[in-house]
C-alpha angles and dihedrals in degrees: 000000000000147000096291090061094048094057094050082047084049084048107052083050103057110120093011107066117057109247096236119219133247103236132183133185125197082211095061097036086061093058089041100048082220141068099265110208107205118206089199091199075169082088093054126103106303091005097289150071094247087085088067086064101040091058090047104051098041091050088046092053110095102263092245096056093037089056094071088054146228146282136198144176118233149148091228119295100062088048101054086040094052093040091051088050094052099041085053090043085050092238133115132268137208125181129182111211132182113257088236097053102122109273098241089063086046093051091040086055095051093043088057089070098264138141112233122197112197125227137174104235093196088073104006132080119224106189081059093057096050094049090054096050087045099066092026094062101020089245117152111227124236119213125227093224111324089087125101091223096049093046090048089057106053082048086070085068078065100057087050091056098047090045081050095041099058091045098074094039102269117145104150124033127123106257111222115208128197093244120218121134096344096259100116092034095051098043092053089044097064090046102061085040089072092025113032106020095176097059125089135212121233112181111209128209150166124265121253085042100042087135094144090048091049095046098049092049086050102027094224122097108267124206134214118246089215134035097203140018097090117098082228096088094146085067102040110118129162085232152322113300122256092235093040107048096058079061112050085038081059109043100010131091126217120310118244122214134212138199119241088257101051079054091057094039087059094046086057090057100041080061104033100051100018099032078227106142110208134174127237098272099035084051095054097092091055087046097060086041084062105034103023103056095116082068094045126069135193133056094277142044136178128211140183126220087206090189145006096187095124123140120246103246081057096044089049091051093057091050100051104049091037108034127114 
């Protein structure tokens, strides 16, 4: 895994990923300390930056092997990503989702032309029924963030933020990163570290699954008692990957954790003074740049909103507790 990787990958996605912009709000900066620099991916291809991966990973597969399709495991966003990807590339899709993934991203899946196979994830394994569908139908799997081509793709994200960066004048600023699996903060993390060498990655995530966190402060691989019961479903994982942990241990800072309303509190302001809708998990690393600034240093930070792919009912909820 490394930056080379990351431009083909930057490449092979010319003309196909949206270039996301770089926002600010004075709004947001005030309750920050600090400019807040905001990477909305909710803007991407199916309202994430999974799409970045999918299209990757699939482009990077031998045509011939890529032709009797693909398959993947997801909560929602990687799915969409990986079945839009497919459907573009003419092949076939199968994802595998959770029962209890928020309706719309089922739907949205479905909708992109692929097949979903439904799983408990309180007593099933995923990863095992992937593996099973895999060698029964000859379809290559394609990982949620343990994988170097889609990790290579949501590095791309990287390159853009330190273009952007750099742009208005940022050299220096901590980069918080919506935390799952690792794929989207290590993937940035290799790119700045070619192209912003002064910034540093801080992956964010919700309490209760706060397994990155957990695994940097210790440096072993921790694992999440549960595997549901937090509104961040985007950013639920069993546990760190084994690729990408290695590389956030080697290039990130310490994690920073938020409560589900802060979640939902930063949600409110995305909308309220970007007009960015995001949902609970994509809006974790705004949240700790709110609510978190005792535990970040420096005039400037930048944040993704990694998804906006929440339901209506969740979104009004937000809104409504937290709108001004």
């Amino acid at each position: 895994m490394n930056i080379e990787m990351i431009r083909a990958a930057a490449k092979r996605l010319e003309g196909k990923a949206r270039r996301t912009p770089l926002l600010n709000s004075p709004f947001l900066d005030d309750i920050a300390g600090r400019r807040v620099w905001v990477k909305p991916e909710c803007l991407q291809h199916t309202g994430s930056f999974k799409f970045r991966g999918g299209w990757s990973a699939i482009s990077a597969l031998d045509p011939d092997v890529r032709k009797r399709g693909v398959i993947a495991f997801s909560s929602g966003n990687h799915a969409q990503g990986v079945a839009l990807a497919a459907r573009e590339h003419g092949i076939s899709s199968v994802i595998v989702m959770p029962a209890d993934a928020p309706a719309q991203k089922i739907e949205n899946t479905k909708a992109l032309g692929a097949e979903v196979v439904l799983y408990d994830r309180a007593t099933e394994d995923r990863d095992e029924i992937g593996a099973r569908l895999s060698k029964e139908r000859g379809l290559t799997l394609i990982k949620p963030f343990d994988e170097p081509q889609v990790i290579a793709g949501q590095g791309t994200c990287g390159l853009e933020i330190a273009a952007q960066a750099a742009q208005v004048g940022v050299e220096q600023a901590d980069v918080i990163v919506c935390c799952g699996g690792g794929g989207l903060t290590s993937g940035i993390a290799l790119a700045l570290e070619a192209d912003a060498p002064q910034m540093r990655v801080r992956p964010a995530e919700p309490e209760g699954f706060d397994d990155v966190a957990r695994s940097l402060n210790t440096g072993a691989i921790q694992r999440n008692a549960a595997m549901s019961g937090n509104i961040c479903d985007a950013i639920i994982t069993p546990q760190p990957g084994d690729i990408t942990f290695p590389i956030m241990q080697r290039l990130c800072g310490p994690g920073l954790v938020i409560s589900e309303d802060e979640a939902r509190h930063a949600m409110a302001l995305a909308f309220s003074r970007l007009k960015v809708v995001a949902e609970p998990g994509g809006a974790a690393a705004l949240a700790a740049a709110l609510f978190r600034k005792d535990q970040i240093a420096g005039d400037d930070v930048i944040v993704t909103i990694s998804g906006g792919n929440v339901d209506a009912a969740m979104f009004q909820s937000a809104l409504t507790k937290f709108g001004s």
